[in-house]
N, CA, C and O of each residue as an XYZ file, in Angstrom:
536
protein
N      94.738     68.479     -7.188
C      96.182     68.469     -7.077
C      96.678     69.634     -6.215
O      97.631     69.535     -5.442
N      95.903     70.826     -6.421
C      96.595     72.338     -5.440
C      96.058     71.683     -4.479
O      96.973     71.302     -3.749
N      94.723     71.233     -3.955
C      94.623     70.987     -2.424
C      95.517     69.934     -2.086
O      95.770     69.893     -0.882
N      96.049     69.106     -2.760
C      96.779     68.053     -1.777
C      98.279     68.672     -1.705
O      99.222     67.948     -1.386
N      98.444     69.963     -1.997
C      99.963     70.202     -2.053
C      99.411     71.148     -0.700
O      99.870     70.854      0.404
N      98.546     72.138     -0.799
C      98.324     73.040      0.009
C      98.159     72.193      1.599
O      98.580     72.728      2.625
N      97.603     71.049      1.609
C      96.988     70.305      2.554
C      98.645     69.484      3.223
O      98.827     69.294      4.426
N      99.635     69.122      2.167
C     100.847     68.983      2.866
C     102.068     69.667      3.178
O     103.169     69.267      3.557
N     101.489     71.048      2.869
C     102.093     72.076      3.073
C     101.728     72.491      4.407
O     102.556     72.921      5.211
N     100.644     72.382      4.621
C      99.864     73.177      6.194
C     100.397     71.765      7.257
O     100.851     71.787      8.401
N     100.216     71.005      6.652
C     100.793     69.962      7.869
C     102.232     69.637      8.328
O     102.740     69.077      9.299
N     102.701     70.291      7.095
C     104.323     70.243      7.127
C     104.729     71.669      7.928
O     105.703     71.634      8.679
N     104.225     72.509      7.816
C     104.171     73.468      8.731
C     103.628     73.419     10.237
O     104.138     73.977     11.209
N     102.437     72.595     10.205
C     102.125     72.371     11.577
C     103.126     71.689     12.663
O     103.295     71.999     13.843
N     103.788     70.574     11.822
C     104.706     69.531     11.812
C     106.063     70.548     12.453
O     106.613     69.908     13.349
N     106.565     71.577     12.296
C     107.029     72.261     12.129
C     107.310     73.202     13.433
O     108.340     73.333     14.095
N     106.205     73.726     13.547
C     105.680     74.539     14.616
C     105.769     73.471     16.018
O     106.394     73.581     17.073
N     105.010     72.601     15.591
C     104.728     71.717     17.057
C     105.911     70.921     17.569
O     105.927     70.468     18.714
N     107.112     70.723     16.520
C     108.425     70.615     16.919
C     109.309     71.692     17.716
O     109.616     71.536     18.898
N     109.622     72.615     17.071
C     109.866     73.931     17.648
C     109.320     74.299     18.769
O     110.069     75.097     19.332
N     108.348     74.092     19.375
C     107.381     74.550     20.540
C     108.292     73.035     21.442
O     109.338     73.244     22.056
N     108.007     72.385     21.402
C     108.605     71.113     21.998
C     110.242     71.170     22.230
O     110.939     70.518     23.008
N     110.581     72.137     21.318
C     112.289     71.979     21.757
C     112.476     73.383     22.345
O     113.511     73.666     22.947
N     111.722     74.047     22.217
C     111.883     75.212     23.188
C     111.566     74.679     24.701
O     112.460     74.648     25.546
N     110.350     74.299     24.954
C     110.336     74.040     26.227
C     110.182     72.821     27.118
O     109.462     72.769     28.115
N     111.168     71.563     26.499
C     111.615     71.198     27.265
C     113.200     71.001     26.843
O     113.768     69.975     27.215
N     113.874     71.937     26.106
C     115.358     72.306     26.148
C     115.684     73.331     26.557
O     116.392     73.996     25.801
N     115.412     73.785     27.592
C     116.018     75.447     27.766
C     117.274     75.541     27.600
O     118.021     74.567     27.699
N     117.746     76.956     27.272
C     119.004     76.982     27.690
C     120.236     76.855     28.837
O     120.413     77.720     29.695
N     120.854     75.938     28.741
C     122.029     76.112     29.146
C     123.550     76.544     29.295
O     124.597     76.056     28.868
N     123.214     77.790     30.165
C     124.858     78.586     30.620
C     125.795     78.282     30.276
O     126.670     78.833     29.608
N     125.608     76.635     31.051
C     127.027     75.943     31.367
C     127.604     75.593     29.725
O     128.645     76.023     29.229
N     126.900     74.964     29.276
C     126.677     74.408     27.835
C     127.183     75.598     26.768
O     126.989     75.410     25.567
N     127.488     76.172     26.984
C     127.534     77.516     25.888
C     128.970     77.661     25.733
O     129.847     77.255     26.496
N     129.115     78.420     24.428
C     130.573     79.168     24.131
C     130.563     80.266     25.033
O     129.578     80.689     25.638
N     132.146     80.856     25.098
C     132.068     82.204     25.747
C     131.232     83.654     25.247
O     130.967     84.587     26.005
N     130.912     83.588     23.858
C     130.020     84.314     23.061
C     128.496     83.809     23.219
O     127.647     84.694     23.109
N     128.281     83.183     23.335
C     126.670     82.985     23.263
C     126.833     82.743     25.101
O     125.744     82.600     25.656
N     127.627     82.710     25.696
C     127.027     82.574     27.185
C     126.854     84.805     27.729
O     125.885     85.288     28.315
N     127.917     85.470     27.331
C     127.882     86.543     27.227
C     126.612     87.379     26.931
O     126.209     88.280     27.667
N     125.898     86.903     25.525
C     124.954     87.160     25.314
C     124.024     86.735     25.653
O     123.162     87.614     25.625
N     123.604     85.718     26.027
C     122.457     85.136     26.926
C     122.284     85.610     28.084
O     121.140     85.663     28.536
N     123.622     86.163     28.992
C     123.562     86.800     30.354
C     122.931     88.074     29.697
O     121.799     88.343     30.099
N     123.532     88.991     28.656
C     123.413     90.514     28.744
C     121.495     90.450     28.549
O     120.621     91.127     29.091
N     121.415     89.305     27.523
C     119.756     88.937     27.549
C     118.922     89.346     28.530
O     118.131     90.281     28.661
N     119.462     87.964     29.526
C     118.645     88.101     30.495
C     118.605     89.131     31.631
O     117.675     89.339     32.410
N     119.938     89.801     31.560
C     119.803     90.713     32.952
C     119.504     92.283     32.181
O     119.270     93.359     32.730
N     119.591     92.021     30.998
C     118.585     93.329     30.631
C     116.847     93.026     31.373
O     116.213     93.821     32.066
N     116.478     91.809     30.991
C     115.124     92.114     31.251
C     114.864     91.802     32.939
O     113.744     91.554     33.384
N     115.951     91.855     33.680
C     115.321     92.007     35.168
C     115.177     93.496     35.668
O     115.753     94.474     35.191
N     114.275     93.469     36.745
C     113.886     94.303     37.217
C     113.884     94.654     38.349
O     113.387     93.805     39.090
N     114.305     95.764     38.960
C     114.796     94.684     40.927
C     114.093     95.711     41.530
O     114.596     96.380     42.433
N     112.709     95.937     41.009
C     111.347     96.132     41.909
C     110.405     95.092     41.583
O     109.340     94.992     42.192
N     110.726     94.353     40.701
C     110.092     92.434     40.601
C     111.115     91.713     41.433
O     112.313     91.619     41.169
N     110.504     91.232     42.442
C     111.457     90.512     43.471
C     111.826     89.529     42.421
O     111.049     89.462     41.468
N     113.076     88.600     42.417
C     113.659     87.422     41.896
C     114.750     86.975     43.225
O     115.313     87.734     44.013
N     114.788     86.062     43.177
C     115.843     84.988     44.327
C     117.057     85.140     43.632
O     117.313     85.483     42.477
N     117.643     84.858     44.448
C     119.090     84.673     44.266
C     119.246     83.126     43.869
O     120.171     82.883     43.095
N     118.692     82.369     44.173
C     118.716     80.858     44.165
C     117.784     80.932     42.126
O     118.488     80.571     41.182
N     116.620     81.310     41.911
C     115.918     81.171     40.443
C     117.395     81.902     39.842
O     118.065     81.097     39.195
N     118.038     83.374     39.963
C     119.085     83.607     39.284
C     119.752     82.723     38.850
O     119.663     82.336     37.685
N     120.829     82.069     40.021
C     121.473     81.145     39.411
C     121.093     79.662     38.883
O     121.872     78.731     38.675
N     119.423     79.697     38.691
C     119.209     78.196     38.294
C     118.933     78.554     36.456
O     118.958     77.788     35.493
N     118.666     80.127     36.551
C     119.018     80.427     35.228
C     119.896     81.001     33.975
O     119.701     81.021     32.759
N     121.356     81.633     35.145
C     122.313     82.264     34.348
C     123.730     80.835     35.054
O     124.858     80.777     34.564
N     123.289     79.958     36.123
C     124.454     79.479     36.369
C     125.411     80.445     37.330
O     125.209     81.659     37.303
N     126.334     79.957     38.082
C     127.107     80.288     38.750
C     127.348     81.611     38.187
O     126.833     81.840     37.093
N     128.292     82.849     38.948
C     128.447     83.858     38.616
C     129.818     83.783     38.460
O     130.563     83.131     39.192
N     130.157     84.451     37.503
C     131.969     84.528     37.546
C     132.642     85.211     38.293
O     133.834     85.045     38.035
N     132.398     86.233     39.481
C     132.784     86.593     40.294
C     131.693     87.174     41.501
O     130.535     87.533     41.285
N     132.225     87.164     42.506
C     131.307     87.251     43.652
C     131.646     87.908     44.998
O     132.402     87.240     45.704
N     131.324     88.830     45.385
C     131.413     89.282     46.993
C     130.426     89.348     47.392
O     129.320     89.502     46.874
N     131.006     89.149     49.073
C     129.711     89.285     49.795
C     130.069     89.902     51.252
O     131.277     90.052     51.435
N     129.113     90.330     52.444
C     129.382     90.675     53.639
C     128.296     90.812     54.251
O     127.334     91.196     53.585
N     128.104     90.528     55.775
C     126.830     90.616     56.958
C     127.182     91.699     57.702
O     128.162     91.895     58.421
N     126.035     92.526     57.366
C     126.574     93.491     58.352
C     124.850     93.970     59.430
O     124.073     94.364     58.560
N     124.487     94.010     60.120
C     123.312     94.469     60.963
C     122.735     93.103     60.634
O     121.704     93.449     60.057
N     122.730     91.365     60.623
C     121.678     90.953     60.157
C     121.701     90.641     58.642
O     121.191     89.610     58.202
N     122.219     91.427     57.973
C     121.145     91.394     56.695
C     122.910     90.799     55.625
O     124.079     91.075     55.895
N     122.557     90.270     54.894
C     123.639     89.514     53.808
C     123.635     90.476     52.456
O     122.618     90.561     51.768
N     124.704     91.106     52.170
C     124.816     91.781     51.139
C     125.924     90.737     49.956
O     127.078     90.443     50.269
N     125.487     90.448     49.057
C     126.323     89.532     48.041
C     126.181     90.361     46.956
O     125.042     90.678     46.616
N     127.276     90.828     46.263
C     127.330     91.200     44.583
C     128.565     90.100     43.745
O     129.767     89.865     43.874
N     127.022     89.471     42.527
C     127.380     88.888     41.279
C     127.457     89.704     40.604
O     126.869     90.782     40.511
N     128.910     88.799     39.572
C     128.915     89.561     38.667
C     129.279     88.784     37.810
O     130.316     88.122     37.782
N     127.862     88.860     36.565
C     128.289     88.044     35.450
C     128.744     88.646     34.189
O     128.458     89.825     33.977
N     129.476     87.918     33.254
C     130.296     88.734     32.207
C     129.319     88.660     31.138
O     128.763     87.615     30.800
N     129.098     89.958     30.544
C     128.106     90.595     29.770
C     128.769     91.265     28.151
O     128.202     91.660     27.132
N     130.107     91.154     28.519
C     131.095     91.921     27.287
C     132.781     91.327     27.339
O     133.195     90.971     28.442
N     133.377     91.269     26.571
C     134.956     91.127     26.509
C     135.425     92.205     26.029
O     134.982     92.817     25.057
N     136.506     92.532     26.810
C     137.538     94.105     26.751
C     139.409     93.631     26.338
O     140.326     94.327     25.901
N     139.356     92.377     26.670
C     140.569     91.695     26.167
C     140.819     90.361     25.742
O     140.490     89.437     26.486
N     141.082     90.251     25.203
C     140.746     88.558     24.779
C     142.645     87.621     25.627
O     143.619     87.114     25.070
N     142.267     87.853     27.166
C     143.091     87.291     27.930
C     142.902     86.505     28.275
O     143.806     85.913     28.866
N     141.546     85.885     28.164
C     141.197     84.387     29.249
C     141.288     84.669     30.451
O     141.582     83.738     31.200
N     141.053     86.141     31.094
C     140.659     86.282     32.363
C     139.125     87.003     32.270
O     138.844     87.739     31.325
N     138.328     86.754     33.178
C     136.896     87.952     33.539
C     137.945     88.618     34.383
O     138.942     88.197     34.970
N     137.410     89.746     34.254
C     137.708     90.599     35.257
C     136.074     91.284     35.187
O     135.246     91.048     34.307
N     135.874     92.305     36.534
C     135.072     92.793     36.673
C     134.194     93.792     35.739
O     132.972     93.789     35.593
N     135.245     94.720     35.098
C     135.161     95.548     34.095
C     134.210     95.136     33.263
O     133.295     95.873     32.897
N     134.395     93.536     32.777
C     133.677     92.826     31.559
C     132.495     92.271     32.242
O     131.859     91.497     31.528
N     132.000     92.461     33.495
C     130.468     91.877     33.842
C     129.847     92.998     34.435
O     130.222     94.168     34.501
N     128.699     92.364     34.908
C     127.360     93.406     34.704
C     127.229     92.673     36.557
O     127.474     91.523     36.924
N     126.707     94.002     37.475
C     126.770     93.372     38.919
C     125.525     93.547     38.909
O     124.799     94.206     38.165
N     125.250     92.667     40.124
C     123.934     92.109     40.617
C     124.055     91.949     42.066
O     124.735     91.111     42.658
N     123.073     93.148     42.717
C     123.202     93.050     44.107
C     122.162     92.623     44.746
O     121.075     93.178     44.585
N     122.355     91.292     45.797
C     121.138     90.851     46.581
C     121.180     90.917     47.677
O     121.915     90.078     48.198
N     120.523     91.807     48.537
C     120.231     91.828     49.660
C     119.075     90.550     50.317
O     117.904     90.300     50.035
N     120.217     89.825     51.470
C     118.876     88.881     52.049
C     118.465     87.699     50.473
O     117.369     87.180     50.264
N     119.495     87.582     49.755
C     118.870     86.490     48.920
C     117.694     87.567     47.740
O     116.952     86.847     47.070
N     117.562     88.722     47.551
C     116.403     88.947     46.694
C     117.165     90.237     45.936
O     117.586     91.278     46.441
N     117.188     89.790     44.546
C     117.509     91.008     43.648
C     117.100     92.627     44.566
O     115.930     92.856     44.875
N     118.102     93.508     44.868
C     118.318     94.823     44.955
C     118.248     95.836     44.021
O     117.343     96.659     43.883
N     119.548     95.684     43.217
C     120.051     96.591     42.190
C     120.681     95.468     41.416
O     120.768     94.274     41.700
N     121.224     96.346     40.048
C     121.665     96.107     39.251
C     122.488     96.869     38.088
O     121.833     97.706     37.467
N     123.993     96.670     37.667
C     124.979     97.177     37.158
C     125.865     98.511     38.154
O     125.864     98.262     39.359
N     126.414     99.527     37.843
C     126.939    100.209     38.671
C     126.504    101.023     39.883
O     127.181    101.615     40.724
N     124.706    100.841     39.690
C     123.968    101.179     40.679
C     124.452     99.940     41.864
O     124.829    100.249     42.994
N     124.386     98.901     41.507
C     124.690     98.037     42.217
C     126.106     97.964     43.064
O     126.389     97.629     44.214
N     126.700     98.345     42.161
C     128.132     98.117     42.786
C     128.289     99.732     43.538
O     128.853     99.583     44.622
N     128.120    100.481     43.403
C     127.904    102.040     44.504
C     127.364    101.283     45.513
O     128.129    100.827     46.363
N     125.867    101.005     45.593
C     125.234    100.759     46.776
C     125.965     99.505     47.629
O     126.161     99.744     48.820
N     126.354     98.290     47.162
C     127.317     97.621     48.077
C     128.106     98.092     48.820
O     128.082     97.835     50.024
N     129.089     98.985     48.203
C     130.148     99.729     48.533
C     129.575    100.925     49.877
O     130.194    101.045     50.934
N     128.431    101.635     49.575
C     128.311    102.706     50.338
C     127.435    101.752     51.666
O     127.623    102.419     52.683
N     126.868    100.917     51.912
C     126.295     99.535     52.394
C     127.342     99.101     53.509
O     127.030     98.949     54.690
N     128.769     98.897     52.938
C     129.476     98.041     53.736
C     130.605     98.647     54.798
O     131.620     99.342     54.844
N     129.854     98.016     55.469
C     130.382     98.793     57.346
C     132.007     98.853     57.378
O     132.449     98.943     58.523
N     132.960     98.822     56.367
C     133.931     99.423     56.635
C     134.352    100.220     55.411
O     135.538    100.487     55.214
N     133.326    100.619     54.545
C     133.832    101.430     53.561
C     134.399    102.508     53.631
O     135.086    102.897     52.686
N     134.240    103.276     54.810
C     135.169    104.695     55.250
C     136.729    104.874     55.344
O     137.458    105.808     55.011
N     137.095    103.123     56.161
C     138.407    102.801     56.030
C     138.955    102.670     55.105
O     140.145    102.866     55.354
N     138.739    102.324     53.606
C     139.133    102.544     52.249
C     139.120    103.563     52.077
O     140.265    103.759     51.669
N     138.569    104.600     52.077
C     138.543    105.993     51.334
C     139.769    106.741     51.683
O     139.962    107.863     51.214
């Protein structure tokens, strides 16, 4: 009697496991699909664990955080400077992003650069008319 409980216990667990493994990977997450709270946290997730001396595309980025909520960009010598910026925190509950509330992401040429205010300095000191602002 204990082995046939123990024996549908281990299979009910296996049962279990091999479901879970199956809805992890072929459901990933989706950005788009999310509340404004779990999309927040899924970005701060993932752009904690990048690294922008591990090259990543600009194109895999957005096939995994989705469009960015705000975006600049400029060519200057050749080379394409774009900073994303996805929202990582809420500072007002206005129903606007503003910048303040995301985390930047700078790609030079399509390939992760920098990232957060390192990012947004180096755009800035980068772009061939930043002197005229100052």
């Amino acid at each position: 009697m204990k082995m046939k409980i123990l024996l549908w216990l281990l299979v009910g667990i296996g049962i279990y496991l091999l479901m879970t493994s199956l809805v992890l990977r072929f459901y990933p997450d989706n950005p788009a699909q999310m509340n404004w709270q779990d999309r927040e946290a899924f970005n701060t997730k993932f752009i904690q664990r990048l690294n922008p001396t591990k090259p990543i595309s600009q194109e895999e980025l957005i096939n995994r955080l989705g469009s960015p909520d705000i975006t600049e960009a400029y060519r200057h010598e050749g080379q394409v400077y774009q900073l994303f910026y996805y929202r990582t925190h809420r500072k007002a509950a206005d129903g606007i992003t503003t910048a303040d509330e995301c985390t930047a992401l700078l790609f030079i040429d399509r390939q992760l650069a920098s990232i957060g205010d390192v990012a947004i300095n180096r755009y800035l000191e980068l772009q061939p008319n930043a002197r005229s602002r100052q």
